[in-house]
C-alpha positions, 0 to 999 in steps of 0.5 A: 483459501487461507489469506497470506500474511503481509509479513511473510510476503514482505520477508519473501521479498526482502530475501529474493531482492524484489519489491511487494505492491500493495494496492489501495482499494475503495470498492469490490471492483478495485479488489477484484482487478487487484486479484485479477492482475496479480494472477495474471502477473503470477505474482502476490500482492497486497489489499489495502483498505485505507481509513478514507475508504472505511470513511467513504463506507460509512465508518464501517470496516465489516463489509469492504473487509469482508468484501476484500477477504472474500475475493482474496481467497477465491483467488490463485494469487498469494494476497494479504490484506492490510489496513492503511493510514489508520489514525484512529485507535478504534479503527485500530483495534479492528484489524485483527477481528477483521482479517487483516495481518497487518496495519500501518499507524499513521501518528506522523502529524503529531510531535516526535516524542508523541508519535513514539508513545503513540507507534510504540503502543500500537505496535505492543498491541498488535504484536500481542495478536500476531499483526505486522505493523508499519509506522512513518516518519518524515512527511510524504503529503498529498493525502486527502484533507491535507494541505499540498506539500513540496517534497522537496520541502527542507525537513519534510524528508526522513532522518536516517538517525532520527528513522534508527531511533524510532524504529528501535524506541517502537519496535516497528516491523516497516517503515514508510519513509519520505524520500521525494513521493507524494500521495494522490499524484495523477502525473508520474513526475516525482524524483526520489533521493536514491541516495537517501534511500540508500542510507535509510536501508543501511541505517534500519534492520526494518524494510523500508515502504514506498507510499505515494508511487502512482506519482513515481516513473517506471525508472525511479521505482526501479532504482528505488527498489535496488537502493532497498524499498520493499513494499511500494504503495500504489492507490491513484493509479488505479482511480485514474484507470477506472475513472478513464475507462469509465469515462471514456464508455460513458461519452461513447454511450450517453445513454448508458445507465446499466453500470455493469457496462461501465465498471467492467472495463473499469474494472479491468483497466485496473487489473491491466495496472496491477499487472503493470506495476508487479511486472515492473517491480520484479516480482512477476512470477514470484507467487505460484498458485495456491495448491502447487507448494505455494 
């Protein structure tokens, strides 16, 4: 079955009021339990392959994207599939030849007027091919290779002056905003600036991305979503699931060695997450199956 657009979930969403997740994903099981609980949540979704991912395959981006690809069109829910934090050009221009819809440019480590240059061209390039593209500004941290960053950091956060003059010199289609998340959090201990997010989606005609919210409670994602985030971005809660499941067999069964034993409660301990996170968000029910008017 055809893959759905990152844009015109984010649209459909935007329109409704509600949020779309979008779930980072390393291996086949984290694809599948991300197709899997979004069916059982009748809600869509989107697949992310982050550039750590593409780095933990090698470099190469062909088989997690057609991995990704392949389970996105067997399922019955609405999935698209998105390349995230790409830094690098090259990966870059391998998005569209690939199957993905969209792509976030990640130029926010360099300086204000080189992240506009940099954004601007990439957004030109995928506007030319019909990709959807997200950029950030502000300082969101916790990434993998990144020095540990304070949320609460004065100029970490996001200027919604500064936030309306990148997207208008760019041409973004999204943005990801600093608003009190951080990536990799394992405890949900994070407090968002409502007020500022409020202000961002006065300030941007562009819908606003939520990264970093595996760290973020179930009430301030909420409350997040009405103040006007759109696309929320989840990928630590997932590993936590499936390191848990895998861990909790293995002590059980220490002489398991056959992996399918352990990688399918993995597998659906994520799904169960997945689940979670679209029931949460509101948009439960929103996708119907593919082949019903869909």
């Amino acid at each position: 079955m055809a893959l759905v657009g990152t844009g015109e979930l984010i649209a459909q969403a935007r329109a409704a009021g509600h949020a779309v997740a979008a779930f980072n994903m390393i291996t086949l099981e984290h694809a599948e339990a991300i197709a899997q609980g979004a069916e059982a949540a009748g809600a869509a979704a989107v697949l992310q392959v982050s550039e750590n991912a593409v780095k933990f395959h090698g470099g190469r981006l062909s088989a997690i994207a057609a991995a990704a690809g392949a389970v996105a069109r067997a399922s019955t829910a609405s999935l698209s599939l998105h390349l995230d934090h790409v830094e690098s050009v090259n990966l870059l221009y391998a998005a569209h030849p690939e199957g993905f819809s969209s792509v976030m440019f990640g130029a926010s480590k360099l300086s204000y007027g080189e992240n506009v240059k940099s954004t601007a061209a990439a957004v030109r390039w995928g506007h030319e091919r019909g990709i959807w593209v997200e950029a950030e500004l502000g300082k969101v941290g916790g990434k993998e290779g990144e020095s540990p960053l304070d949320a609460h950091t004065p100029g970490v956060r996001t200027d919604p002056a500064e936030a309306a003059a990148y997207v208008a010199e760019t041409g973004v289609d999204a943005l990801a905003v600093a608003v009190g998340s951080s990536h990799a959090m394992t405890e949900r201990t994070a407090v968002l600036d409502h007020e500022l997010i409020a202000r961002l989606r006065a300030a941007l005609p562009v819908p606003l991305v939520l990264h970093g919210s595996s760290g973020v409670p179930d009430e301030e994602i909420r409350r997040a979503v009405a103040a006007g985030m759109t696309k929320i971005n989840i990928g630590t809660a997932l590993n936590t699931a499936c390191t848990g499941a895998v861990r909790a067999f293995l002590e059980a069964n220490p002489t398991a060695v056959d992996p399918r034993k352990y990688l399918r409660p993995a597998r659906d301990a994520m799904a169960e997450t997945v689940a979670a996170f679209l029931a949460l968000l509101g948009s439960s029910g929103s996708s119907r199956p593919r082949g019903q008017g869909a």
